[in-house]
N, C-alpha and C positions, 0 to 999 in steps of 0.2 A: 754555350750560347750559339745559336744557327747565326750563319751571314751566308753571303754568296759572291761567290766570284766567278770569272770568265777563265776557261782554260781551252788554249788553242790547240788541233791537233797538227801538230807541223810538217816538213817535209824535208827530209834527211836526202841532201841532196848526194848525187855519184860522182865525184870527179872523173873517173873514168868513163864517161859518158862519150861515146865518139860525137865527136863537132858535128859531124855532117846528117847526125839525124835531126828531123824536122822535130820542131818547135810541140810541146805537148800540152794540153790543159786537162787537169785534175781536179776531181769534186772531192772539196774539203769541208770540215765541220765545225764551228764551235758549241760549246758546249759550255750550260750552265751549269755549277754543283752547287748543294748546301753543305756545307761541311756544320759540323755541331760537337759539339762534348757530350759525353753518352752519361746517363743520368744512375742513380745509385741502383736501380734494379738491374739498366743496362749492362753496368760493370760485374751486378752478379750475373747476370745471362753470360755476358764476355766469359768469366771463370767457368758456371758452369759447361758452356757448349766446350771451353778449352779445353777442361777434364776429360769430359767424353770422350772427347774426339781425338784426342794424348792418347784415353785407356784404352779405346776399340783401336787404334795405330798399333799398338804395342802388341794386346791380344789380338788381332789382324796376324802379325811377323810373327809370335809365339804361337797359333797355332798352325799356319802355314806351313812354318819351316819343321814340326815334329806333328804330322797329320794323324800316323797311325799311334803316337801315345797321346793324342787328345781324343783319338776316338777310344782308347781301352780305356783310358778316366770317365770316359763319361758312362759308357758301359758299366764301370765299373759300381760308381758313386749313383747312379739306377738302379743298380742289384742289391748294396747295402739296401736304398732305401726300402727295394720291393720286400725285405723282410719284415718290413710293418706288416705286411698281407697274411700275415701267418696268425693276425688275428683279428682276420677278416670277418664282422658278423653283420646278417644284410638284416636291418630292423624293420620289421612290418606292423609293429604297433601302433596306430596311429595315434595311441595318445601321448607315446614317446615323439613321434615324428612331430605333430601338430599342434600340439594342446602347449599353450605356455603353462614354463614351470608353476607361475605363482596363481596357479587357475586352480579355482577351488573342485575343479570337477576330480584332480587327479588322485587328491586322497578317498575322496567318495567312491571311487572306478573302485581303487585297491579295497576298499572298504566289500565292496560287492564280488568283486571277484574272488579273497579269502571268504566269506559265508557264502555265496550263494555262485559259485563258477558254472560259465555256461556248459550246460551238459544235456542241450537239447538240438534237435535238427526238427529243420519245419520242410513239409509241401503241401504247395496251395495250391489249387486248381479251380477257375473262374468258371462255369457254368453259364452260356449263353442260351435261349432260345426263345421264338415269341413269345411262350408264354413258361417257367420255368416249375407253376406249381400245375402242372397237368400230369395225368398215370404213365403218361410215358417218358415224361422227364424224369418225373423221381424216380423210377423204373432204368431209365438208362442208369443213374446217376447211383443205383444200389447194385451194377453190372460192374460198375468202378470199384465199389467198395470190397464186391468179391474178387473182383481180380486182384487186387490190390494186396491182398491177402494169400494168394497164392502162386505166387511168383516166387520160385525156386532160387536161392542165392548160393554165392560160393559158401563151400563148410555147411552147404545145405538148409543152412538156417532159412528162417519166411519170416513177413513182419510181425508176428507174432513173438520172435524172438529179442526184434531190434527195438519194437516200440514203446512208447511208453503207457500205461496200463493202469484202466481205475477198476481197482478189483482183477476180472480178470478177462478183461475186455480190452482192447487196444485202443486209446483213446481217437477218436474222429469226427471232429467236430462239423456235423452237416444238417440237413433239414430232417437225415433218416433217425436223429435220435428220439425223435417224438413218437418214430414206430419204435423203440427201441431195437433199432436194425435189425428189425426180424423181417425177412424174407417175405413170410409166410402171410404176414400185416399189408406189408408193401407191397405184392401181387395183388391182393385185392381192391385195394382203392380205387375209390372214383373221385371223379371233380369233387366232387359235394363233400368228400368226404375230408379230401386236404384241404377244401377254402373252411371246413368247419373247425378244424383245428388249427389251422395256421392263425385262425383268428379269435382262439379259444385264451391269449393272453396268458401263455405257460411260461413262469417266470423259473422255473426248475426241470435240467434236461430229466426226461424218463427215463433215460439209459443211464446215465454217472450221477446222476443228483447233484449235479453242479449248476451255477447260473446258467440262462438260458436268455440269451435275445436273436429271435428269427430274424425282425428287421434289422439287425446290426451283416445278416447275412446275405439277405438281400438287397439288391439293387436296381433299379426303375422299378420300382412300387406301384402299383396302379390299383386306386382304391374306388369304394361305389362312391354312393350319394350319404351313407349312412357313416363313412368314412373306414368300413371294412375292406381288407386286402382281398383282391380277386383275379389279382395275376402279378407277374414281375416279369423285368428281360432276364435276369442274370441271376447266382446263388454261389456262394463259395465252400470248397469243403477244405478242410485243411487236418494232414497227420501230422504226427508230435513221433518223432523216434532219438532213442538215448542218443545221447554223444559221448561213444567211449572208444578207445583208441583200439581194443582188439574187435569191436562194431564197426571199423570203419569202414572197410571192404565191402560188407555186405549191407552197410548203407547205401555208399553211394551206387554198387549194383540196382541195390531197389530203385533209389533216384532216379537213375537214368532208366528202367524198366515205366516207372510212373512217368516220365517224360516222354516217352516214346508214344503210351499209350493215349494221353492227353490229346497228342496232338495228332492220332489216328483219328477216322472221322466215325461220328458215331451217329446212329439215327434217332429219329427224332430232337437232335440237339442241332444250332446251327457252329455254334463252335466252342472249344475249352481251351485254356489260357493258364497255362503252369510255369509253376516258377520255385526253385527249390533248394535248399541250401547249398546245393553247388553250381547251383546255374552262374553266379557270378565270377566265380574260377573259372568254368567253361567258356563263358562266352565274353565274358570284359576282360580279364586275360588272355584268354586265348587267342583272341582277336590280337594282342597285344603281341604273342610271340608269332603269332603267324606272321605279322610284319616287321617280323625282326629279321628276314632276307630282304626285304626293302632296301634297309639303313648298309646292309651289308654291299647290294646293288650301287649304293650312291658312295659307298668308300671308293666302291673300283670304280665308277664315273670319273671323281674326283682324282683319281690314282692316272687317268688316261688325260684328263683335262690337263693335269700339271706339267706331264711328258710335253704333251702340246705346247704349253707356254716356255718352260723353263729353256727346253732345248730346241734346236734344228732340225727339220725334214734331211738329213744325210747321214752319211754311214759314221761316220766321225763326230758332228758335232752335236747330236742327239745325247739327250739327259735322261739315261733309263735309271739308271743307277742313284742320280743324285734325286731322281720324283720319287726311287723307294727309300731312299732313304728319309726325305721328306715324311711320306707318313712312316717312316720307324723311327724317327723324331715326334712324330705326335705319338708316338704308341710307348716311348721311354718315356714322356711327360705325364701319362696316365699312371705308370709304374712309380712315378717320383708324388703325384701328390694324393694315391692312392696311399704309398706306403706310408707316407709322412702323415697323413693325415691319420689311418688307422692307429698310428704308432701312439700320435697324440689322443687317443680315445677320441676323434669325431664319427659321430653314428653314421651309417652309413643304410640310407632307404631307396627307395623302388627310386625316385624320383633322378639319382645319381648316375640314371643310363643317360641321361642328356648330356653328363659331362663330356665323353668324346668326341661330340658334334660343338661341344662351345669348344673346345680345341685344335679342334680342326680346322673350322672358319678362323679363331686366331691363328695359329699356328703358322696354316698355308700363306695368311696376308705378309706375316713376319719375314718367309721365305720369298715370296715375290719379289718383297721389297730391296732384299739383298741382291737376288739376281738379277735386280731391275737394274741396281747400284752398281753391279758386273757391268751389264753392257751399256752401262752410261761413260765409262772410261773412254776417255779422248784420246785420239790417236796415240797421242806420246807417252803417255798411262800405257796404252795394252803392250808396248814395248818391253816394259819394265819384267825384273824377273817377276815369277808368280808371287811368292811369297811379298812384292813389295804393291804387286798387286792386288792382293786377299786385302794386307794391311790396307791400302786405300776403300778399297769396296768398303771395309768394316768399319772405317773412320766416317763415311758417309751415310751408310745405311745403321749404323750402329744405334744415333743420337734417335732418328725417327723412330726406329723401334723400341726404344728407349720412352720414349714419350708416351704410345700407347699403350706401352706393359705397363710400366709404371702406372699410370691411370688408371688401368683396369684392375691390378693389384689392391691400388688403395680402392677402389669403391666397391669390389666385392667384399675388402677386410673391413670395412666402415657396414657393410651389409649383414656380416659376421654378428654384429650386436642385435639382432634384431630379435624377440624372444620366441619366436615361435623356430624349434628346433632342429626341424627336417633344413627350413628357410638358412638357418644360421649355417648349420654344416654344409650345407652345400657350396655357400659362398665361399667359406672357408676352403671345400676343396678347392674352389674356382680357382681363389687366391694364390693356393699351391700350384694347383696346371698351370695357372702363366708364369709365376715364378720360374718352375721349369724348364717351361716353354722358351722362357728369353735366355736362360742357361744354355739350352741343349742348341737352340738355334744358333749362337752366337759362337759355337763350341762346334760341336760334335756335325753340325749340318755343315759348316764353313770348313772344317777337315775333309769332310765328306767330297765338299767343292773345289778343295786345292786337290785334291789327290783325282778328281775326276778334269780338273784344267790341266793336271801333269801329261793325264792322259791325251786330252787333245794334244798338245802340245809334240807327242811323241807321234801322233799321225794313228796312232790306234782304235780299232772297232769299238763302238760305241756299246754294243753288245757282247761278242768277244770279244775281251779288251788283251787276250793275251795274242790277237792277230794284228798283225804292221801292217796298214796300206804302205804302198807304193806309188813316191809321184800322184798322190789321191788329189783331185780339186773339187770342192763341192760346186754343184749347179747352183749358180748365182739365185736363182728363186729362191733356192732352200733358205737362203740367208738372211732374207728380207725379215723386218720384225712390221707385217702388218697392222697391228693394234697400234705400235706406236706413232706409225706413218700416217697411219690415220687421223689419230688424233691432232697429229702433228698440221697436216696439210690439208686438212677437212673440218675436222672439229672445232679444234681450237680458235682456226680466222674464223669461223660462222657461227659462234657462240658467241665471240668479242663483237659482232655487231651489235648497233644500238636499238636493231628492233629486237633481236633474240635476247639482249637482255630486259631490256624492259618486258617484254613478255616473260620470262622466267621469273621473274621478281613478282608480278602481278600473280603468274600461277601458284609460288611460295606462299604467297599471302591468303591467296584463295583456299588452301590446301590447309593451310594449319587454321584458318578461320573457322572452316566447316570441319575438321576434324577436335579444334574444339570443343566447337556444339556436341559434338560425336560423344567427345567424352567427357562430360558434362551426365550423359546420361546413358553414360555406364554402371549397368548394376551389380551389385556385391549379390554373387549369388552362387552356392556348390551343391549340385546333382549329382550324386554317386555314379545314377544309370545314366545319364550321360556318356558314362566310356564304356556302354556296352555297343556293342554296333545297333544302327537303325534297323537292319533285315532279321534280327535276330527275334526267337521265340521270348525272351526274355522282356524284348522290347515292346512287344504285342502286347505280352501282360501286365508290365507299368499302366501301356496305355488304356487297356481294357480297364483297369482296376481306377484310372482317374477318370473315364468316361461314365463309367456303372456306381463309383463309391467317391463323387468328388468334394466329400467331406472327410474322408479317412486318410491319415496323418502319419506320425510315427511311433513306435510302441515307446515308453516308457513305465518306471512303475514309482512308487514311493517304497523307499525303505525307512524300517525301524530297527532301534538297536533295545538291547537288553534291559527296557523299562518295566516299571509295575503295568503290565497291561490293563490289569483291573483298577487298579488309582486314577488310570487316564483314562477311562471308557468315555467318560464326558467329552474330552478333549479329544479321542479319537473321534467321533460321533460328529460332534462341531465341523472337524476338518473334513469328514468326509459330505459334509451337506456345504462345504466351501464349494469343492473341489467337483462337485455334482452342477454348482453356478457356475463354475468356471468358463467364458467363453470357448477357451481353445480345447477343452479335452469333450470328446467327442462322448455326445449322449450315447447311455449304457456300457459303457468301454472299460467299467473302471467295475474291475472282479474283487470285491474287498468281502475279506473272509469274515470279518468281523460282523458285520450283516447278516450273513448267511448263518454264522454261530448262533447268533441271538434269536433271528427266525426259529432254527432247530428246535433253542430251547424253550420259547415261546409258543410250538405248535407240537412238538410228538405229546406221544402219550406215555412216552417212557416213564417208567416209577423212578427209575435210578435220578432219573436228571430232575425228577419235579422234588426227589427231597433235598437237590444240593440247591435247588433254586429258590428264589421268594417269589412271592405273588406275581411278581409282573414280570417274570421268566429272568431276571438277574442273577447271576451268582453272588450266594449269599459272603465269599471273602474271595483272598487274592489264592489260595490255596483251592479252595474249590472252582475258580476262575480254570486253575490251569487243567483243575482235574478233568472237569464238563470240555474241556478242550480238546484234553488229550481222546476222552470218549468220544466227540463228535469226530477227531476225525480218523475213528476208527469204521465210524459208519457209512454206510452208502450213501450221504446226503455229502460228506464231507472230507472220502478219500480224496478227492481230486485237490484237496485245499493242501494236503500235508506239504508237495513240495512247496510250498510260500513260506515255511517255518525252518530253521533251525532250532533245535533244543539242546540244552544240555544233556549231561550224562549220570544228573543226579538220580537219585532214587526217585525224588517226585521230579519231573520235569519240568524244567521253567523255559520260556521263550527267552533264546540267546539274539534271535534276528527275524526278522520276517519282512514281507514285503508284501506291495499292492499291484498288481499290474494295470495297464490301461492306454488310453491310444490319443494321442493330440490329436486335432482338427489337422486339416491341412491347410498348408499356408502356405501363399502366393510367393514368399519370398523367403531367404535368408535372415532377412531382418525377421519375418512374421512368425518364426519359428525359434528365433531368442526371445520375442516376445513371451510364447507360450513357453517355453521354459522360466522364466524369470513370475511370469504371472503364478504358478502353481510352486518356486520357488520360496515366495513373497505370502503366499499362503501357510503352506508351512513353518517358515522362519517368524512366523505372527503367532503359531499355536505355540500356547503356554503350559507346555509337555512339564511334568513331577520328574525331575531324573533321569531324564532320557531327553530324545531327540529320535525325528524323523528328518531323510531327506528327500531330494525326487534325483534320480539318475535315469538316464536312455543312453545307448550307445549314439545315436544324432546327436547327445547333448556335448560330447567331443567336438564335433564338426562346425556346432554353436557355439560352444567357447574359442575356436580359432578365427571364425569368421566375426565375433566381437572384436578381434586386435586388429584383422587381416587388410581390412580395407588402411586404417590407421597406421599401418606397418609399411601396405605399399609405399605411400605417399611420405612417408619418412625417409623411408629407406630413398625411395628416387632422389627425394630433396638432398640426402647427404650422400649420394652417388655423383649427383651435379654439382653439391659442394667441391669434394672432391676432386672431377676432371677440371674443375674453373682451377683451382689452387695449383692443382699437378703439373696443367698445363701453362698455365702464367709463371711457374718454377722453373719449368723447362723448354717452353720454348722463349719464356723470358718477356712477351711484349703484352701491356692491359690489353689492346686494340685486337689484336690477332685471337688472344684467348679468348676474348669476349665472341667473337664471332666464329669461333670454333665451338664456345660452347650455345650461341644458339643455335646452329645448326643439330649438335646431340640434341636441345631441347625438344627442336622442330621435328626431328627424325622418332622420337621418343610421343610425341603429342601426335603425330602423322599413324602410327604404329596403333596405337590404343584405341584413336578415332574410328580407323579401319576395323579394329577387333567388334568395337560395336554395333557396326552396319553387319559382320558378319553370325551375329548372336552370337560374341561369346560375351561368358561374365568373371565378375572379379572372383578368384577358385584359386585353392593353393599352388594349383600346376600355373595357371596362367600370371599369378604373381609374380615367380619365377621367371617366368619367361618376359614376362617384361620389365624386370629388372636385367635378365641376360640383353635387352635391348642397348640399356645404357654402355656395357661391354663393347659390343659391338658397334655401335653406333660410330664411337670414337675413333676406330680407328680410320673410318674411309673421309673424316673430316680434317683429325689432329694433322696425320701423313701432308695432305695438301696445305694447312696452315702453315708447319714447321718448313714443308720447302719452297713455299712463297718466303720467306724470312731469308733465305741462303742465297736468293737469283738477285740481280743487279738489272736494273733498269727503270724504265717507266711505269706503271701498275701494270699495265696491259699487255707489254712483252713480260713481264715477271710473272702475271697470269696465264698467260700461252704455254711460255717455257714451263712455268710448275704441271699442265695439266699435261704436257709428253715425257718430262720428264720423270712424275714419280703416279701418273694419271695411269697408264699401264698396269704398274702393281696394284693400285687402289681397284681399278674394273677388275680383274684377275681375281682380286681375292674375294670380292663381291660373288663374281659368278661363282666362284668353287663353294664357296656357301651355300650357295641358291642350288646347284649339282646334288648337293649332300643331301635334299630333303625333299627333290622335285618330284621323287617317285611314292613321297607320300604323301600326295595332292587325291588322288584316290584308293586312300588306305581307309579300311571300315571301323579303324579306332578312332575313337574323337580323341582322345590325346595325341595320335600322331598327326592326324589332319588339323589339331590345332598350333601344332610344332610348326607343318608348311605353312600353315598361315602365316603364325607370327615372324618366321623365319623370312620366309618370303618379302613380306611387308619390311621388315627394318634391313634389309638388303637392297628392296628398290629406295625407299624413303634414302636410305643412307646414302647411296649411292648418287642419291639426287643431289642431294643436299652438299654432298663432299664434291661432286663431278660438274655441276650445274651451277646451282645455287651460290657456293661459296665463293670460286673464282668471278663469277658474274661481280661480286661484293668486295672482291677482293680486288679488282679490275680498277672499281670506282672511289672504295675508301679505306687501299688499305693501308699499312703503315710500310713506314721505310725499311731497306734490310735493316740485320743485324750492324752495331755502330763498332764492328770492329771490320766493315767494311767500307767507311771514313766517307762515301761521300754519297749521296744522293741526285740524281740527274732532275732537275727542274725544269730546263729547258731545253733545244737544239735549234740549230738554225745551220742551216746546208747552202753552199754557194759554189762558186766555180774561181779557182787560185789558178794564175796562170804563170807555168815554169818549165821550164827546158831540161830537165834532169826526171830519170825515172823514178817512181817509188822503191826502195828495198826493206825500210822498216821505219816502224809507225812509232814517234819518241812523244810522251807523252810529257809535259814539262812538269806540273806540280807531281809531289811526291802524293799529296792526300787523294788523288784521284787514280790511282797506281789499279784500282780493284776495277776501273770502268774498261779495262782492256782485257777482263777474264773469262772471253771466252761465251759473253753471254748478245753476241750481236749487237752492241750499240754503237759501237765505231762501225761506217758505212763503207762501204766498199768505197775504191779508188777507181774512177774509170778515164778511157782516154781514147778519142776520137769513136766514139760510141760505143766502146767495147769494155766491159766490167773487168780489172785486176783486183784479185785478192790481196792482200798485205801477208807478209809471209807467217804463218803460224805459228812463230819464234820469236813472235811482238813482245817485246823487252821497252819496260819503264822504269823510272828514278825517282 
């Protein structure tokens, strides 16, 4: 139960005071306190903060006093664990990485990939020019075709070698197959001659006998009055070459020979737009390691920033030693949850190079905070030997680092559940690195720090430490710690005003209002070519291909497995006049062999095929079905069809598998492109197949099944990441009040962060999930630090405000900036992954920063809770007057015992002065 009572601070008079000095008056104080009984969470807070602060005392003096066998443990128990690494395998699967397990795509993939594994490589090449069917278009555009063809490879092979082949022709799908790429055809033309046949409606190429749609190849179409084509801007041509492992060489030689040449300039054409199965290695990875000296540039940033903070401008009191070993503390933490994680079978993908930059921004905060804890030691503290030293520093900075590892632990491992796989493992490693991290810091960094304080201590070079100054004195500037004098003597008094806070309270509101709205209309949306760079050829050709063809989608095809084909012809037939209405799959797109079968048999004049047939070109059974099969695609109308089929190895061959290809619409969004999967899904899962079964697979349909959970997943995973820090932090720092406004400030910092994403166009993508769940991470700690040591200060909100933001406000800006250092030089990086890194990184650094530096204390100032109740009293009032006595001050006796904690140190006993002149109280102020 709270009361209140009056407790005077009195004046312990000198008897030996000589008589004959003059009469003195002294300003004295009373003081109100609450005293209270601390309530059943209180008394666990009491427990918990006791432990801590017992176990980091203890490990403080145990590693202190044996520095160099804490640094070979930790070394040691790193090395164990890096032998996980011995079965290190980096997974580039995305359907491993991405696709939840229970997603029906992933036995369909396997399904396709045993029958039909990809064994193709493509290049496309867009064809611009005013008018594309004129004799000197198709004329350049037959210069390509030769060249194409004779371009010399390693092992001397030409495409003739690598391609793939209908007959004995290299397959090349372009407008010259209607000359049948004859040369001799193609010089001659005139206008008259290609608007006559472009508009002759040939529904079979004359060169391979396969399907044939012109306008599917053309683009801006421009027709008369009569609705005949009589020009186009644009035409595509695209080659097909095998994909086999000892062809790969002399693939991608040719690739890059056809790239080269594309984007030479060619006359009469205005420009060509290629793009080719390696271009995206080339140029969206490569982009990708090019700036991978970037990341290295902002280790060493961070590497000089820390020198800066940690230690002194002098020969001596300079931290070279203890800022390398800082990051060899972050670089064992990599080892530790690297090894342990591989060890535990967690996959490990592209996505996992982000993990030393989330450990780094922790890491260094954890480290400031200690050495903040160093130089907050009060005079009679740095007295003490070192080792009683360490222990103090680690009993104080122990508990705060304690709170936001711990937090961050539990909400990456609460993250860990989430099914989509690349997502889960990575948290999991998160979970490990900080693990580590609060190990290796608490350990091997604090050795590192008693053995480099021995060194001050011995007068020794900061750099050579095996040289002894002599009588050294450092230059009083070097010594100053300006951040926190700043803070202290600038910041702090002009923040606690009442118009700067009401103005920051107003801009917080403002901020998370409109960054609401923000992300409200945030959309769930993942573009592969996104992370090619904007300047790049690659990137021209997306564009070209959505300005010239902006109904053309992504490939898919329908698979069948080993049915009576002939029992289902009805049922195929039905599906495929479905799948022809279908809105999303793009007219003419859909090459079904079955069609083209049945025409054969219903038009030649073969004898063989009219006695296996009836009247109206059917095969007369299931036997004859396969036979007329196997004949068609022995012939010219139907070589191109054989790869869609697997067969057995019977005598008579039956269809083991086969497949449809074809091309969805394109769609505006992520959502619009589940839709089209789910619609031609919903088709087939309707047809009432004899013993068999079709399904529809595209490689996009991976990226559609993840983007089904992913928005779902976000908002989960955040939700029980906030769970989480509200629990962890109300366990540990023990107060509802304090927790509560810790955790909205992560919420604010998190809502502030995502708002900004969407003024910047980005959208919800597996990478950027990620990283805004690494938000919640980091968010915590620039807010928890300042809650937990508002909880430790004694006074009135507003001196317990001041004092928190010089006291542990240093480390919190510190580790902000070194964050912000780590990624600033990829603000103009050409990967949109890494520019999307600065951003986000960027954003939840100032946000947090705000919000822990600004925001909180302003709130903290005005409502926040009393200290910890194992420091028995709370100050509610003062009242200041003038005690008039003939004796001097010597020390300040405070009478009740319950108020013993208001004389520690934190300013609220006022100075004593006497005939205008301010007297300290002696700083050996002892109470009862």
């Amino acid at each position: 139960m709270a009361h209140e009572q009056i407790n005077l601070v009195t004046v312990v008079e000198n008897d030996n005071r000589d008589p004959r000095e003059p009469e003195l008056y002294y300003q004295c104080r009373e003081v109100y306190v609450k005293e209270y009984d601390p309530s059943c969470l209180q008394r666990c807070s009491n427990k918990i903060i006791q432990v801590l602060e017992t176990t980091f005392y203890k490990l403080g003096l145990l590693v202190a006093r044996h520095p160099v066998i804490t640094i070979f443990i930790s070394l040691l128990a790193c090395g164990l664990c890096g032998v996980g690494l011995t079965k290190f395998e980096q997974t580039t699967d995305d359907a491993k990485l991405w696709v939840p397990k229970s997603s029906r795509v992933l036995p369909e993939k396997a399904w396709v990939d045993k029958n039909f594994p990809e064994n193709y490589r493509f290049t496309s090449i867009i064809v611009t020019s005013h008018n594309v069917l004129t004799p000197w278009a198709i004329n350049a555009m037959y210069d390509m075709y030769i060249q194409s063809r004779v371009f010399v490879l390693p092992g001397y092979e030409s495409l003739n070698t690598v391609c793939v082949k209908v007959g004995n022709m290299c397959r090349v799908q372009s407008i010259l197959e209607l000359w049948q790429n004859n040369g001799t055809l193609i010089h001659k033309l005139t206008l008259a001659d290609i608007l006559q046949k472009v508009n002759s409606n040939i529904k079979y190429s004359p060169a391979y006998g396969t399907e044939f749609n012109l306008e599917y190849m053309l683009g801006g179409i421009r027709r008369d009055v009569y609705g005949n084509i009589v020009g186009a801007d644009s035409i595509t041509m695209l080659w097909v070459l095998h994909k086999k492992p000892e062809w790969e060489e002399a693939s991608l030689a040719w690739e890059k020979e056809m790239i080269d040449m594309a984007l030479s300039p060619w006359p009469h054409l205005l420009r060509c737009y290629v793009y080719a199965t390696r271009t995206f290695d080339d140029e969206g990875y490569g982009a990708v390691n090019a700036d991978v000296s970037l990341l290295t540039a902002g280790f060493i940033i961070v590497f000089v920033f820390i020198i800066m903070v940690l230690g002194k401008f002098n020969l001596v009191e300079n931290k070279l030693y203890v800022s390398l070993s800082g990051i060899l503390t972050i670089g064992l933490a990599i080892l530790f949850c690297y090894g342990l994680a591989m060890a535990f079978g967690f996959i490990y993908g592209p996505i996992h190079s982000l993990m030393p930059f989330l450990l780094l921004g922790i890491g260094v905060d954890d480290m400031f905070v200690i050495v903040g804890a160093w130089k907050n030691l009060t005079e009679e503290e740095k007295k003490q030997p070192v080792p009683e030293k360490i222990a103090i520093t680690l009993k104080r900075a122990g508990v705060s680092i304690t709170v936001t590892s711990v937090t961050d632990i539990v909400a990456f491992g609460i993250g860990g559940s989430t099914v989509i796989p690349a997502l889960s493992a990575f948290c999991a490693y998160a979970a490990l690195g900080i693990l580590g991290l609060y190990l290796l810091v608490s350990t091997f960094f604090v050795a590192i720090l008693t053995l480099d304080e021995y060194r001050i201590s011995q007068c020794r070079n900061s750099v050579i430490f095996c040289y002894k100054h002599k009588n050294y004195t450092p230059v009083e500037c070097s010594r100053k710690e300006l951040v926190a004098s700043f803070i202290k003597q600038v910041y702090a008094p002009t923040l606690m005003k009442l118009s700067c806070k009401i103005s920051v309270v107003i801009a917080t509101g403002v901020l998370v209002c409109v960054n609401i709205w923000s992300f409200t209309k945030l959309r769930q949306d993942f573009n592969l070519y996104d992370y090619i760079p904007s300047d790049s050829y690659a990137t021209e050709y997306i564009n070209a291909q959505m300005t010239f063809y902006p109904d053309r989608g992504y490939d898919a095809a329908v698979y069948c497995d080993n049915m009576d084909y002939f029992a289902n012809r009805h049922v195929l037939e039905n599906m495929y006049s479905d799948m022809k209405k279908d809105p999303y799959i793009q007219n003419g797109s859909i090459n079904f062999w079955y069609t083209s079968f049945i025409n054969y048999l219903q038009t030649t004049e073969d004898m063989f095929v009219k006695s296996q047939t009836e009247y109206n070109g059917y095969p007369k059974s299931s036997t004859g079905f396969n036979t007329l099969l196997g004949y068609f695609l022995s012939q010219k109308q139907g070589r191109s069809y054989g790869q869609y089929f697997k067969f057995s190895n019977s005598s008579l061959p039956t269809i083991q598998a086969s497949y449809i290809p074809l091309i969805h619409t394109r769609q505006s969004s992520s959502a619009g492109d589940i839709q089209a999967m789910e619609s031609l899904r919903d088709i087939l899962d309707n047809s009432p197949f004899i013993n068999g079964s079709c399904f529809a697979y595209g490689f996009k349909y991976l990226n559609n099944e993840t983007n089904k959970v992913l928005k779902e997943e976000l908002y989960r995973n955040l939700a029980l990441a906030g769970v989480c820090v509200f629990i962890v932090t109300l366990l540990l720092i023990a107060n509802l009040w304090t927790s509560i406004l810790v955790f909205t400030c992560v919420a604010f910092t998190v809502i502030d962060v995502t708002g900004t994403l969407q003024f910047w166009g980005v959208t919800i993508d597996t990478a950027s999930s990620i990283l805004i769940i690494l938000c919640v991470g980091l968010a915590v700690d620039y807010s928890a630090h300042i809650g937990h040591m508002f909880m430790t200060i004694l006074g009135n909100r507003e001196e317990r405000a001041k004092a928190t933001l010089y006291t542990i406000g240093p480390a919190v800006l510190n580790g902000g900036v070194s964050t912000f250092l780590a990624f600033v030089l990829l603000a103009n990086s050409k990967s949109y992954g890494f520019v999307m890194f600065f951003r986000v990184f960027m954003s939840v650094v100032l946000f947090g920063l705000f919000h822990g530096l600004v925001y909180l204390p302003v709130v903290l100032s005005w409502v926040g809770p009393s200290p910890y109740p194992s420091n028995k009293a709370e100050v509610v009032e003062e009242r200041t007057g003038m005690m008039h006595d003939s004796t001097e001050i010597r020390k300040i006796h405070i009478k009740k015992k319950s108020s013993v904690a208001l004389s520690k140190g934190n300013g609220i006993l006022k100075r004593c002065c006497h005939s205008g002149a301010e007297r300290e109280p002696e700083p050996t102020t002892t109470a009862v």
